[in-house]
Structure formats: C-alpha cells, structure tokens
VOBA-1610 file (N, C-alpha, C; in pm, whole numbers, padded with zeros to 5 digits, always signed):
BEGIN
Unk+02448-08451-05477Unk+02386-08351-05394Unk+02301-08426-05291Unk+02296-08391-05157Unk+02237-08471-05104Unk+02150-08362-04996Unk+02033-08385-04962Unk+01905-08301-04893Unk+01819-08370-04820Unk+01705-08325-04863Unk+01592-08348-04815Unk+01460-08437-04919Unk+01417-08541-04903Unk+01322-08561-05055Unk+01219-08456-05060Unk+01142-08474-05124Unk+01044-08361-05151Unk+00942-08415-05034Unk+00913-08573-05073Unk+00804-08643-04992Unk+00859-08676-04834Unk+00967-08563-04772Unk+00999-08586-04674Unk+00958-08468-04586Unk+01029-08433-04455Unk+00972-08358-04382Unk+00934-08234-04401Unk+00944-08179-04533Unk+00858-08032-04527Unk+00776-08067-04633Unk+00719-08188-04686Unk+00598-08215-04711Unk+00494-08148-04701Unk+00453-08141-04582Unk+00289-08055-04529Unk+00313-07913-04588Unk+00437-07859-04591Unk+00425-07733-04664Unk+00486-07741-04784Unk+00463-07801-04838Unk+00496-07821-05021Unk+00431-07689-05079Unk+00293-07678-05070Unk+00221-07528-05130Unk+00325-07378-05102Unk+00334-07417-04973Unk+00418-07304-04926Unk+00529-07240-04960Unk+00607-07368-04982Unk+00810-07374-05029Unk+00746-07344-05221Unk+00615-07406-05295Unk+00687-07411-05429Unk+00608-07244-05463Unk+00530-07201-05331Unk+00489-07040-05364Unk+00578-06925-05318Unk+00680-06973-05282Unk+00742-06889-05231Unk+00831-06791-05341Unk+00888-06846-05416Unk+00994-06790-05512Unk+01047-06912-05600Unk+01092-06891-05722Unk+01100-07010-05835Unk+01265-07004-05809Unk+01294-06906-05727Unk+01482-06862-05704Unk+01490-06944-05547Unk+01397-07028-05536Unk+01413-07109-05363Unk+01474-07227-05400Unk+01391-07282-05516Unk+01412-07419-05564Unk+01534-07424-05592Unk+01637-07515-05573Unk+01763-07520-05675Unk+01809-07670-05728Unk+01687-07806-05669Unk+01703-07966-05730Unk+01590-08008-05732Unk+01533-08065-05826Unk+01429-08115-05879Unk+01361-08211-05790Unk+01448-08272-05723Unk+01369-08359-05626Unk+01432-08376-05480Unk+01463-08297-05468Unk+01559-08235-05351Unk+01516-08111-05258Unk+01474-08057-05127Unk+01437-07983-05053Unk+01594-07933-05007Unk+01591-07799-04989Unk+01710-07718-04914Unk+01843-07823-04880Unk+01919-07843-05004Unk+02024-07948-05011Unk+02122-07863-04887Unk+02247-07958-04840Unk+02342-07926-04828Unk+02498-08006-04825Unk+02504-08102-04889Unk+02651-08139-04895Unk+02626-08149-05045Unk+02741-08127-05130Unk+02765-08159-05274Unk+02887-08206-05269Unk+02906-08356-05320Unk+03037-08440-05334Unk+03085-08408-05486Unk+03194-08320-05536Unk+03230-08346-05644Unk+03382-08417-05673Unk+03359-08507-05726Unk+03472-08568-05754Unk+03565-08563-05894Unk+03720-08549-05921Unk+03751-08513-06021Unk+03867-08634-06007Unk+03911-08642-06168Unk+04046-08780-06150Unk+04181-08739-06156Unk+04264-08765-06169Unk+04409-08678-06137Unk+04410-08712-06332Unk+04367-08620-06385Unk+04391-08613-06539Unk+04482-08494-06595Unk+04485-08491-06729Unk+04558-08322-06764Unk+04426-08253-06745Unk+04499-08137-06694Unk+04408-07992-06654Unk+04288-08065-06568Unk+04305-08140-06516Unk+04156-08171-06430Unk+04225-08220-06324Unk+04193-08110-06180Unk+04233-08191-06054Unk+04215-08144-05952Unk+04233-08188-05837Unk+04154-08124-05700Unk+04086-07919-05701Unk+04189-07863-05741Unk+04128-07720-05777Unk+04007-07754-05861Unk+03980-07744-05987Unk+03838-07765-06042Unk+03776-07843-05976Unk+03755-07941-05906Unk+03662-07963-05797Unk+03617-07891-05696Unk+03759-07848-05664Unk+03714-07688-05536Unk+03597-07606-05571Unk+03664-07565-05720Unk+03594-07417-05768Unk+03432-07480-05838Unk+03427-07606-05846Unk+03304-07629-05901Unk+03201-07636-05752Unk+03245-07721-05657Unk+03203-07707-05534Unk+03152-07578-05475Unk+03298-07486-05508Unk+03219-07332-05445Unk+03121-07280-05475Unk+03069-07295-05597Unk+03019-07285-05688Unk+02869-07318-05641Unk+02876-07422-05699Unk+02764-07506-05654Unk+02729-07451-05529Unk+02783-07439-05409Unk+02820-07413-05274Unk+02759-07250-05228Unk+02764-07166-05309Unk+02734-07069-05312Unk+02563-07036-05404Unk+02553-07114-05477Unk+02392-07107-05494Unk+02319-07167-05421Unk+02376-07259-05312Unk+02294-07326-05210Unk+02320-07208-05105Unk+02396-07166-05044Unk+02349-07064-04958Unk+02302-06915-04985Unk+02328-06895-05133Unk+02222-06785-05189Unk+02058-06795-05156Unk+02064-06965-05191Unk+01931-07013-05176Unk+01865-07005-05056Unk+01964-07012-04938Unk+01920-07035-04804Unk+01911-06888-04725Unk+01963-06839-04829Unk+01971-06695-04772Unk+01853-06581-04797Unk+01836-06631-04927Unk+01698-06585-04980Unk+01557-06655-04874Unk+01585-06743-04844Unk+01463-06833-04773Unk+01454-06762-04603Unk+01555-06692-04558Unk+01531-06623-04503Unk+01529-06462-04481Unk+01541-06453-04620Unk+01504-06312-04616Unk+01358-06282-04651Unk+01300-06414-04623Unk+01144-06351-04680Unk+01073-06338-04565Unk+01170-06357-04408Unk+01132-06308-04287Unk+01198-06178-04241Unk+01283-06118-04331Unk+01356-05985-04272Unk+01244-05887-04328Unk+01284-05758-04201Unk+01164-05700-04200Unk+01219-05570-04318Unk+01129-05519-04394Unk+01130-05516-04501Unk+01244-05507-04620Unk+01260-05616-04620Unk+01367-05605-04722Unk+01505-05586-04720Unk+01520-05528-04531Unk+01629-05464-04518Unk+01759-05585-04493Unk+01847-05596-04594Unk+01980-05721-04555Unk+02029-05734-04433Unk+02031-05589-04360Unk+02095-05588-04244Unk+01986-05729-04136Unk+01886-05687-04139Unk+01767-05756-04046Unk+01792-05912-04094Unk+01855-05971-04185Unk+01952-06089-04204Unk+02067-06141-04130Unk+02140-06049-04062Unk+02215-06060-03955Unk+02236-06115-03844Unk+02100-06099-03789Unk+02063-06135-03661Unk+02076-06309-03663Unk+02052-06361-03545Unk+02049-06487-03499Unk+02143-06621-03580Unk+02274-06578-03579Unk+02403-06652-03675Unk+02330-06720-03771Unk+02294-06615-03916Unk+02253-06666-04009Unk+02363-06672-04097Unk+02480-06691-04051Unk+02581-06758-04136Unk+02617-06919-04123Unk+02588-06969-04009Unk+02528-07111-03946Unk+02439-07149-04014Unk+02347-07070-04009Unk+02212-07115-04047Unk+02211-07149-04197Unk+02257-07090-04241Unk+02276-07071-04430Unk+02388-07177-04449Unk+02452-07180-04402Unk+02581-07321-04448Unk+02549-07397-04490Unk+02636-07449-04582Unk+02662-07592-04663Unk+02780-07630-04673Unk+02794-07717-04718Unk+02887-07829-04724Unk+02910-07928-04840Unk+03043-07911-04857Unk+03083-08013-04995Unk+03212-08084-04974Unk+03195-08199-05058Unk+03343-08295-05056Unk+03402-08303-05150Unk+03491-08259-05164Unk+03600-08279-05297Unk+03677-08400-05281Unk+03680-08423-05389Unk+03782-08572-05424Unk+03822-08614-05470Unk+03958-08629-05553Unk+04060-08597-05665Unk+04185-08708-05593Unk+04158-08788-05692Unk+04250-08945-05620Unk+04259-08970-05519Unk+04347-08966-05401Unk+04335-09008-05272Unk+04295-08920-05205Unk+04310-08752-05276Unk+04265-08676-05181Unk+04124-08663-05168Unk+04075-08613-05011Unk+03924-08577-05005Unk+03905-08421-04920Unk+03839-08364-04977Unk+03873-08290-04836Unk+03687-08204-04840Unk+03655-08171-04649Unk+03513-08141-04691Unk+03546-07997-04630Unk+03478-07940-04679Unk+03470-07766-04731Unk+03335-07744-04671Unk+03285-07566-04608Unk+03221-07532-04565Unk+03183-07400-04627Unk+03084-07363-04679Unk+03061-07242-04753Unk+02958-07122-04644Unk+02975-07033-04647Unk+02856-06971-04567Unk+02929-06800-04648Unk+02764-06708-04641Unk+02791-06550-04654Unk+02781-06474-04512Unk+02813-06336-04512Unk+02840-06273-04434Unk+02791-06105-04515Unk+02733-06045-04379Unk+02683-05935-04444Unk+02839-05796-04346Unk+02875-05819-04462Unk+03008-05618-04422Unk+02971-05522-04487Unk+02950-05411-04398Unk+02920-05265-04403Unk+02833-05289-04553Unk+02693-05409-04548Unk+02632-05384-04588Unk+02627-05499-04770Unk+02745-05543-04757Unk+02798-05630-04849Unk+02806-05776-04835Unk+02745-05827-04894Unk+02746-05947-04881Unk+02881-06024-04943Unk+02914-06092-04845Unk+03083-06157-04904Unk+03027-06323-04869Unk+03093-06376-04990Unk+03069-06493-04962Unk+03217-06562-04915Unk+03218-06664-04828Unk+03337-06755-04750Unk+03298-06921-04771Unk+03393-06969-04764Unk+03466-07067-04781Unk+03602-07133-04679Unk+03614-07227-04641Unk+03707-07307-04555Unk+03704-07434-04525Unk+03831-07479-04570Unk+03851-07665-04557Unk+03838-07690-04396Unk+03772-07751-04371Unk+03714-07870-04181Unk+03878-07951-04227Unk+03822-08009-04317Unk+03890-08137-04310Unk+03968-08188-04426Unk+04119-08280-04453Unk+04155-08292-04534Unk+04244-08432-04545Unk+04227-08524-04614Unk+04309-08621-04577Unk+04360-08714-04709Unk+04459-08740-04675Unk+04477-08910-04833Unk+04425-08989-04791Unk+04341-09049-04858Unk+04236-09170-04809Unk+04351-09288-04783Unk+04419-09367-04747Unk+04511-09451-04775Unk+04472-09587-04683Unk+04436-09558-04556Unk+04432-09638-04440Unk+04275-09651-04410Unk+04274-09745-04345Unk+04154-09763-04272Unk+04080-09667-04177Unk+04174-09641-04060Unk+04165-09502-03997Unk+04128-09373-04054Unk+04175-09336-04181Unk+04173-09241-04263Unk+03981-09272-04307Unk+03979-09353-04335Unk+03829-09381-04382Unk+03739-09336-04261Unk+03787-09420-04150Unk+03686-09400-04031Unk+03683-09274-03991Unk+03785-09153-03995Unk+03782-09007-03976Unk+03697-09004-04056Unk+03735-08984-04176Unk+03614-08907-04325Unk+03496-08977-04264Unk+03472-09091-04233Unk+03280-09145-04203Unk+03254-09037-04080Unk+03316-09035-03985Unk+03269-08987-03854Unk+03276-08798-03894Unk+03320-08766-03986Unk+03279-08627-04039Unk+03178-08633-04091Unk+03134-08697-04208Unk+03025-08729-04328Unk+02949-08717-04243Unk+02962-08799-04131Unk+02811-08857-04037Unk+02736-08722-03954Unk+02869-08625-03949Unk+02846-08522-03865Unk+02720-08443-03976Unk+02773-08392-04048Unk+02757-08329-04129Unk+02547-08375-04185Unk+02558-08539-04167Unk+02426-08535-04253Unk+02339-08543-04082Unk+02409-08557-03968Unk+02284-08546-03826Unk+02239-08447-03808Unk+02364-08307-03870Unk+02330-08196-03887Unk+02206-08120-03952Unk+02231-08202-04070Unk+02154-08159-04216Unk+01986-08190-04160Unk+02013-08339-04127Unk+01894-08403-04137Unk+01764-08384-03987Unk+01873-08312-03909Unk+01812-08273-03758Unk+01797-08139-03758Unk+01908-08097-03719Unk+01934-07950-03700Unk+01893-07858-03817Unk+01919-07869-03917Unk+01885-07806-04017Unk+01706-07788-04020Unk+01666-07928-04048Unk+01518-07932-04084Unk+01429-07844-03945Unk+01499-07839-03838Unk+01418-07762-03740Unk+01456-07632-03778Unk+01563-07586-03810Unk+01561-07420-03832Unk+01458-07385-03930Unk+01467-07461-04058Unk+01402-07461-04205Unk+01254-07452-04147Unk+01202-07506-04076Unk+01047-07574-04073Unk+01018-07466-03946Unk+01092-07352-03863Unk+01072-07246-03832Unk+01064-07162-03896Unk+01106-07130-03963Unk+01138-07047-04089Unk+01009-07020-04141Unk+00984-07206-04204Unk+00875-07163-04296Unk+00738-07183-04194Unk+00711-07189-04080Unk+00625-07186-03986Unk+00555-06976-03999Unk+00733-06918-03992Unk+00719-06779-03954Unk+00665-06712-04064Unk+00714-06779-04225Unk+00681-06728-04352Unk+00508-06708-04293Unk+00449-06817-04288Unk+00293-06865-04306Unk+00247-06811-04226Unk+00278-06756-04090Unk+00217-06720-03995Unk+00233-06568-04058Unk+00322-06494-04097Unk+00316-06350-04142Unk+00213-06316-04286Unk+00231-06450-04359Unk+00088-06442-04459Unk-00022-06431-04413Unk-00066-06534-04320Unk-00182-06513-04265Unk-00199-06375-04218Unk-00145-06330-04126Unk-00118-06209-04047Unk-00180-06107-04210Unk-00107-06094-04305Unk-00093-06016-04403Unk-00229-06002-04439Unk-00262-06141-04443Unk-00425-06197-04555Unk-00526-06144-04465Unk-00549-06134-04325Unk-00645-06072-04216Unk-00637-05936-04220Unk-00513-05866-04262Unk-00552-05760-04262Unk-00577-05662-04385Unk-00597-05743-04471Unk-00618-05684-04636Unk-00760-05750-04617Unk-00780-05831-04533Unk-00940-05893-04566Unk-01048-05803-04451Unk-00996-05738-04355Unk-01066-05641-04255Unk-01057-05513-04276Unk-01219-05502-04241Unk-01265-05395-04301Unk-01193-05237-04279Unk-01197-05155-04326Unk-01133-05005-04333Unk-01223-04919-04215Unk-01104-04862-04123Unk-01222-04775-04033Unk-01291-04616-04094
//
C-alpha cells in the first residue's frame, strides 16, 4: 500500500484527520493511501483474477474512505451535494496486479445514480513484463500515478481538510455566541 506517512504533509493536522471519524483511518501508518500492489503466483486456484478481486477490494475501502472524507463537507448529509466538483477523480485509487508476467494497473472510483452509489473499476494498463521497453512503460505509468498521489492528491486532501476546520470553527463561534 503506498500513501502518505503520517509524519508527512498533513502532519499539522494530525488532531484534525484522527478527530474526524475512526471510519477515515484505513493504515496504521499511512495517510489517505492510493495505489495497492497485489501480487499473486500462477499456482492452483491462485491467479491474476484473485488479485483483481482482492485489489477491488482493497480498492473500494480506499475510496469509501475518500469518499467519506468528503462528505464531512457536503451540506447536510445530503450524497447528492457529493457530486459536485468530479468527486469521482477526486476519490480514485489505484492498484497493480501481478500474477507472473502479467501486470496490469487498475483504477477504482464511485459514482452517485439516481441517488445510488455504484462503485467502478477499469484496467489503464496491461502488459507481459518480458522486455525492457515493457518495464520502461510500467515505470513511466507507476511514476504517473505516485506525481499524482504525492502532488495532486495532497492539495485536494489538505483543501478538504482546510474546509473541514474552517466549518468547525464557524460551528464553535456560533454555539459559543450569545442568544438574542
């Protein structure tokens, strides 16, 4: 699983992320993960499918997770108010399966229909590792994937939780001022 450390950039709000919900957390020493590499060997009954389905898996409590993390900015409660601003982007993750030569990296994200949350899934990429070339594709994906994580991501996240704190405050001023 690969993320964020704890002692990394959403640090300053550590109080914030471990008050938020005990259903935010999902790795012990890990902040809002998003690629999970599972790898399986070409054995009996064990092979690229059970890697898939463990991936989705996995894959789908990380954007449960991410989904929940922004629903603690939708205005009250309502799923629809989740919709807005491609929070199916926003919520994505990413995993690599890898089952002998094959690798292939997978993209998980939900979607809200007539009110239903459906979760999705789709292979980017898929290859037999065999060649050199073949390697240098899979790096120049991997690479995509963690400039993403490690840039793009951490600025949506650290808005997010900017907006959480600023609506607490907001909350805490007006339970603390006086009644007319």
């Amino acid at each position: 699983m690969f993320g964020l450390e704890k002692s990394g950039p959403f640090y300053p709000q550590r109080r914030l992320i471990e008050g938020l919900d005990n259903n935010i957390a999902i790795a012990d020493e890990i902040d809002f993960p998003f690629l999970i590499v599972q790898g399986k060997s070409e054995g009996y009954a064990v092979n690229v499918h059970a890697a898939e389905s463990q991936a989705a898996s996995g894959g789908s409590a990380i954007v449960n997770t991410m989904r929940k993390l922004y629903g603690k900015i939708a205005h009250d409660g309502n799923p629809e108010a989740l919709s807005y601003n491609n929070l199916a982007a926003r919520t994505a993750y990413f995993s690599c399966v890898i089952a002998g030569w094959t690798i292939g990296l997978w993209v998980h994200w939900f979607r809200f229909t007539d009110g239903v949350i459906q979760w999705h899934s789709t292979i980017l990429f898929e290859t037999r590792v065999r060649t050199y070339s073949d390697c240098i594709e899979l790096r120049k994906a991997i690479h995509n994937i963690f400039d993403w994580g490690c840039v793009e991501r951490v600025h949506q996240i650290q808005e997010v939780l900017q907006t959480i704190s600023e609506q607490r405050r907001a909350a805490e001023l007006k339970r603390k001022a006086p009644s007319s």
